[in-house]
N, C-alpha and C positions, 0 to 999 in steps of 0.2 A: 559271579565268580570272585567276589570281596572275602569269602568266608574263610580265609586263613587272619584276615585282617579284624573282622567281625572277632574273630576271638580273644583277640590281642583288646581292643579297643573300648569293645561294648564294656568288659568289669570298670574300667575308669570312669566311665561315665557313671552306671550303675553307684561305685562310688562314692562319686562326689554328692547325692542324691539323699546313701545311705546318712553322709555324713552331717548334712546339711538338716536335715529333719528328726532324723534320730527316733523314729517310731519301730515300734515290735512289729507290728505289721507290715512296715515296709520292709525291713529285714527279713522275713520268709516271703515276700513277694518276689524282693529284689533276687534272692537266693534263689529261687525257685524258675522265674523267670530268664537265667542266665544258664541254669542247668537244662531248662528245656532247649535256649537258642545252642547252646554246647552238644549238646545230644543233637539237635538239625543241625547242626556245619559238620558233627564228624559223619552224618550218614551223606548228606551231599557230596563231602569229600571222598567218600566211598567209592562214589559211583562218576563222578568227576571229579579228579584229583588236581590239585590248584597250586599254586606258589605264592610267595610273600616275599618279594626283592629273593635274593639268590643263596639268604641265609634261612626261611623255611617253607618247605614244600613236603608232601606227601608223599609215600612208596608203599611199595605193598606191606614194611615189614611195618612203618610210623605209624600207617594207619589202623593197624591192627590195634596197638598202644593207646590209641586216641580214642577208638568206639570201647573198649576195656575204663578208661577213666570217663567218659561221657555216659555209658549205661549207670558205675556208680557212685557217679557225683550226682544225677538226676535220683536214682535211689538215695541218697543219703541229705540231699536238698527238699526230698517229700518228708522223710523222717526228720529232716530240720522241725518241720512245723511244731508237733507235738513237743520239741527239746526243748524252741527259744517258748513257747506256750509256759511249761514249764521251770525256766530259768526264774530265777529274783536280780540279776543281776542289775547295775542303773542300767538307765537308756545308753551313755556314752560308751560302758563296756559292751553292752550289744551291737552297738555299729560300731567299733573297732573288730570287735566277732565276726561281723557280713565282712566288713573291708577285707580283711585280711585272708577269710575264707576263699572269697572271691579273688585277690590275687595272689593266693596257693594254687588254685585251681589252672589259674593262666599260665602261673610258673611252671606245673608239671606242662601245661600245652607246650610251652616255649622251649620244653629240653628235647620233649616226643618230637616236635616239628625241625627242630633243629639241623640242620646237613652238613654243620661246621662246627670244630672238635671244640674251639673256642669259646665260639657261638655256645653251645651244647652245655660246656663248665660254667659258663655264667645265669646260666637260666638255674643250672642244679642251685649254685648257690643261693641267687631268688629263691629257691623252695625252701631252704634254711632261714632265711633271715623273713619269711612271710609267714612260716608256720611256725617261729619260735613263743611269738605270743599268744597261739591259739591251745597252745601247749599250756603255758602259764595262765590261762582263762581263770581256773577258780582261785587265783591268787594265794595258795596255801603254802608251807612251806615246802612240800614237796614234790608240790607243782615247778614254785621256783627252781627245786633241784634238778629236776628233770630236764625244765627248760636251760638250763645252764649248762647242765652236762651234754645237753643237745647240741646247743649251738658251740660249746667247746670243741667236742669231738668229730661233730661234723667238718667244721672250719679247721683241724688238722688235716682230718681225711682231704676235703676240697685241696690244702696248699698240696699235699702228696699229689695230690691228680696234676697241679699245676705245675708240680714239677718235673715227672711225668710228660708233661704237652712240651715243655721245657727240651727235655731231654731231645724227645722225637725231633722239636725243628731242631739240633743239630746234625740231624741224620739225611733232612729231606735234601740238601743239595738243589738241585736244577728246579725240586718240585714246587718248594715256597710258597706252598699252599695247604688250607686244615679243612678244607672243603672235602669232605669222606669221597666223592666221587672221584678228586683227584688223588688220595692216598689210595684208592684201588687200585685204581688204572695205572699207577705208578710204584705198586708198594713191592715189586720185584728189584727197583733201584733204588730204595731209601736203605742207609747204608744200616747192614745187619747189626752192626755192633750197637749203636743209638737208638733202634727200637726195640730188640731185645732188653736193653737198659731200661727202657721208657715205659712197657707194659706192665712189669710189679708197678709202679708208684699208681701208673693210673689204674689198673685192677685195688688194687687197694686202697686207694682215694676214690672213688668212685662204687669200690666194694661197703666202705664204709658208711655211705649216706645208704646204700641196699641191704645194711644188717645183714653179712657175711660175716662169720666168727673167723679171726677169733677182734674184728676191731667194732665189735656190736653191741657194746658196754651202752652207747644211746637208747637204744629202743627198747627194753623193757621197761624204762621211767616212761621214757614220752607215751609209749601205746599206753600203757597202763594208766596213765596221770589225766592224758586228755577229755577232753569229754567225746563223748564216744563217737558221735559222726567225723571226729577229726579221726581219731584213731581210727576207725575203717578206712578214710580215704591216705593216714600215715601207711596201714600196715598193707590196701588194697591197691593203691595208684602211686604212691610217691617212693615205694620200695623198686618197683617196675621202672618205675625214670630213670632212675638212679642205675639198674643192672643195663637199662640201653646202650648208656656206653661203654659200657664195657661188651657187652654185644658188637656192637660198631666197630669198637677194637680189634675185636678178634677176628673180624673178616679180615682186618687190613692184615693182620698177623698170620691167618692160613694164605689169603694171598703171596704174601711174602714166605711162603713154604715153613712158616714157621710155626706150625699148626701143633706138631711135637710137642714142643714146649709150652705154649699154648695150655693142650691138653693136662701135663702135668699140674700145672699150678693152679688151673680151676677146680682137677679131682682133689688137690689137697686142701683149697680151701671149703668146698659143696663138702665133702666127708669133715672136716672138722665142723662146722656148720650143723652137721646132723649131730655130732656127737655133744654138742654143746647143748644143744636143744634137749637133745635126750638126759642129760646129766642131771638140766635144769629143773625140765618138766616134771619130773619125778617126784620134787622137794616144795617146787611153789604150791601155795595155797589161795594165792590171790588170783581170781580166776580172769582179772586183764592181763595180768602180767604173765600167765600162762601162757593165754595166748599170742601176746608178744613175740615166746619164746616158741611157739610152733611157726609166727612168720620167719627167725631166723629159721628152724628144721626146712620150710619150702625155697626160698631163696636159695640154699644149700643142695633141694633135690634139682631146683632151674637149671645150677650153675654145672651140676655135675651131666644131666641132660645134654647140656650144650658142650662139656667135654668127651660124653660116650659118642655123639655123631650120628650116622646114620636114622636108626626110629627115634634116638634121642633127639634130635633136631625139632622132633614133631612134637614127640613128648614134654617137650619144653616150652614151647609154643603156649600148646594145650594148659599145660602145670598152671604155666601165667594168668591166664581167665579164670581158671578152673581156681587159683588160690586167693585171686582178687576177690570174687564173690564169695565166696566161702567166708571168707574173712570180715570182709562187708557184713553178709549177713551174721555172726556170730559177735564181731564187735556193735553193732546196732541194736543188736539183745542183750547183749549183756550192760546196753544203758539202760533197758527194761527193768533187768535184772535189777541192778543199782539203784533202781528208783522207788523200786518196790522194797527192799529189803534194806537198803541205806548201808550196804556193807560191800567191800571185793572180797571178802573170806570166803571160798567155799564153802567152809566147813561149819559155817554159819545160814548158807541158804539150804535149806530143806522147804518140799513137798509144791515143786515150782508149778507141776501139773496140777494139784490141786486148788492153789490159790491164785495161778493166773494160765489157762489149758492152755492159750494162743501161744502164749510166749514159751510158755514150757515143748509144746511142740516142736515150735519152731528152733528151738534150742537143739534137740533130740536131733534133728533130721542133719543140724549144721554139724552137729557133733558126729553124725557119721559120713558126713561128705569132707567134712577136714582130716578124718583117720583112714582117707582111703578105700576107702569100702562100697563095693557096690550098692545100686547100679549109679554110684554119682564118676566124675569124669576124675577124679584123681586117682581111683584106680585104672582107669586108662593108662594113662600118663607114666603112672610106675611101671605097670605092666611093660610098657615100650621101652621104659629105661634099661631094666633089667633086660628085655628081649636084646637091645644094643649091647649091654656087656656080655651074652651070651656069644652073641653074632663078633664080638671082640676077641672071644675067648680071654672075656677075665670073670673070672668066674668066682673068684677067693673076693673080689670088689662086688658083684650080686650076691655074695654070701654077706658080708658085711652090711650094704644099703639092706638088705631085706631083716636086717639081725632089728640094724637101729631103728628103722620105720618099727617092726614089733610094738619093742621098749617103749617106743614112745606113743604109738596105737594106746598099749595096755594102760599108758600114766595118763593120757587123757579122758580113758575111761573110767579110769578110777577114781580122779581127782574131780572130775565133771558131773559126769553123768547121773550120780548119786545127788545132784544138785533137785533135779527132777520129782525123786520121789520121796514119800515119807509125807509125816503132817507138813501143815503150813505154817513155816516161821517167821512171817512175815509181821513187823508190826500190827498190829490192831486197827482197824478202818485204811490200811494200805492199800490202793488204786489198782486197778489192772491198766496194761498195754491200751492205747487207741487205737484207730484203725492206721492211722499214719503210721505209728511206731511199729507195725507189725506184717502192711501190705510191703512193703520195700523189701524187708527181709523173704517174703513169700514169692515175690518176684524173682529175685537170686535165686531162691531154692529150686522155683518150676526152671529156670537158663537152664541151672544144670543139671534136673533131673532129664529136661530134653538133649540136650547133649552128650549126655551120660548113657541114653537111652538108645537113640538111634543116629546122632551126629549127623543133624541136617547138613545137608548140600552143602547150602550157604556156609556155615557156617567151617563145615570143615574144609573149602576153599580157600576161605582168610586165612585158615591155620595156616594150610599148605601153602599158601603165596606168603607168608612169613617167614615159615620154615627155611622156604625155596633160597631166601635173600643172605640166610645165614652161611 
């Protein structure tokens, strides 16, 4: 019954191990080995749900959050192997690589676990200041930049959120507590003026580390700059930490009958969010930083999900797994991609099915599970969206998300998919994919081909006890 602790504790040790020895081999064991024991404490937690002193404990909606970053982290710690295999870097930069890896990963635990608003702000910022040098890994200069812009604009976004938390304790009165279970139970008398004031900073400070336009200037460097298992776990788990509290918030907020309001300011930032993506998408040609710019478009659909209510509630839920793996698998290929062709140009990678089929497939299948398109589960997800602005009667706003999902459907088929076919431009004696760098991604694809397909039990359970709590 350790295993809220187990996961706090084991990367430290893990750690000190990597640091001390400094071998390539230990580094994909230790990585490997910590992403299996993370995948076994979120499914024990699952099914016995446990505490950690009175600051983190599991619920139906955290625990969802946690089997979402444990499915993949353990995907993107098998595709470690084939990466560090491949790296030149010295030994000392690869175990600051595992180090750091490994307590990004604890950091997102420690925001998911978290039941205290405080508590919660501080772990976010762990995740800044643990993933700022996994960012800057190939030490180039616009690695540097990226990482700088990162940690700049994050740590504005964070002081917002902080001031924000600020604002609220002067509202709570008798409550004097950031324990989310007492701001429910109590959020009908925390004084309306001071959490109305409190919500923009912390939606937006906390929007910000979740790449929400319009303060998302960070994440098309970092997604694009990183090397690529960090970017699936920036753009699939560390985006999701980040919207949790603002989730969390917002119960306190419809509690507090203040749902209204609430709703406005999520649909205007989710619809800007889309329009930015769609503006962007159209014009990149670098196909990481593309899809940087589709995780702003889905964070945007989450956000707007969670302001339409009703099947949006579920659809947002759903969005969340459903964008995490998607993105997993398409950033994990596209270090394929990279490796084989030594470029992020699109318009430089031709004939991807002919000179490497695995990858090139698996490319194909992620390219229409990110644009929505049956039978994968983000057409789900929209579908429920739009059903909710129906069931709203807003219907000029489903004219709209369905204009901008198009636009940006059409740009990533245009500017991707063409990656696929044609001769092969790949340098001369270029490698194809291993099995490492191609099973993980394949794994994602079958999640959500089965879930897309018939949405097992199990599975649409979690959803619905997530949904439930929102």
């Amino acid at each position: 019954m350790f295993m809220i602790e187990f996961l706090f504790f084991t990367p430290v040790v893990l750690c000190i191990l990597v640091f001390i020895f400094r071998s390539k081999a230990l580094n994909i064991t230790v990585t490997l080995l910590y992403a299996v024991i993370f995948a076994a404490a979120a499914v024990f937690l699952y099914f016995y749900p446990g505490s950690f002193t009175a600051y983190f404990r599991t619920d139906n909606l955290n625990i969802y959050f946690l089997l979402i970053l444990a499915v993949l982290f353990l995907c993107t710690a098998v595709y470690n192997i084939g990466f560090m295999m491949h790296d030149k870097e010295d030994r000392l930069h690869q175990a600051l690589y595992t180090i750091y890896l490994l307590m990004f990963t604890c950091s997102m635990a420690g925001v998911i676990l978290a039941t205290h608003l405080a508590m919660l702000w501080v772990f976010v910022e762990a995740t800044t200041l643990s993933s700022a040098f996994l960012i800057y890994y190939y030490r180039t200069g616009t690695t540097i930049e990226a990482a700088w812009k990162y940690l700049f604009i994050c740590s504005i976004g964070i002081a917002l959120a902080f001031i924000g938390i600020t604002l609220l304790s002067m509202g709570l009165g008798k409550v004097n507590s950031f324990f989310f279970s007492d701001l429910a139970a109590n959020a009908k008398i925390i004084d309306a003026f001071w959490l109305k004031l409190s919500f923009p900073f912390i939606l937006v400070g906390f929007g910000t580390k979740a790449g929400l336009a319009p303060v998302h200037a960070w994440l098309p460097d970092a997604h694009s700059e990183s090397p690529s298992p960090i970017s699936a776990l920036l753009s699939g788990t560390l985006l999701n930490t980040a919207l949790l509290g603002i989730i969390r918030m917002n119960k306190i907020m419809e509690l507090a009958d203040m749902g209204w309001y609430v709703k406005i300011l999520l649909f205007v930032i989710g619809f800007l969010s889309l329009l930015v993506a769609a503006v962007y998408i159209r014009i990149v040609k670098n196909y990481k930083r593309l899809l940087a710019y589709s995780s702003i478009e889905n964070m945007g659909i989450i956000t707007i999900g969670l302001a339409a209510g009703g099947p949006g509630l579920f659809a947002a839920m759903l969005h969340v797994a459903a964008h995490s793996f998607t993105k997993g698998s398409l950033f994990l290929t596209s270090g394929n991609i990279l490796h084989r062709y030594g470029t992020k140009d699109s318009g430089l990678v031709r004939g991807l099915l002919k000179g490497d089929s695995g990858t090139g497939w698996i490319w194909i299948f992620s390219l229409i599970a990110i644009t929505g398109l049956p039978p994968f589960p983000m057409f789900i997800s929209e579908f429920y969206i739009i059903k909710a602005f129906f069931q709203n009667g807003q219907y000029l706003a489903a004219a709209i998300f369905f204009l901008l999902l198009t636009v940006i459907m059409a740009a990533i088929f245009k500017n991707m998919l063409r990656m696929s076919f044609g001769e092969d431009s790949a340098p001369e004696g270029a490698g194809k994919s291993g099995l490492t760098e191609c099973i993980p991604q394949i794994v994602l694809l079958f999640i959500l081909l089965i879930t897309g397909i018939a949405l097992p039990d199990f599975i649409r359970v979690i959803i619905e006890n997530a949904a439930a709590v929102l």
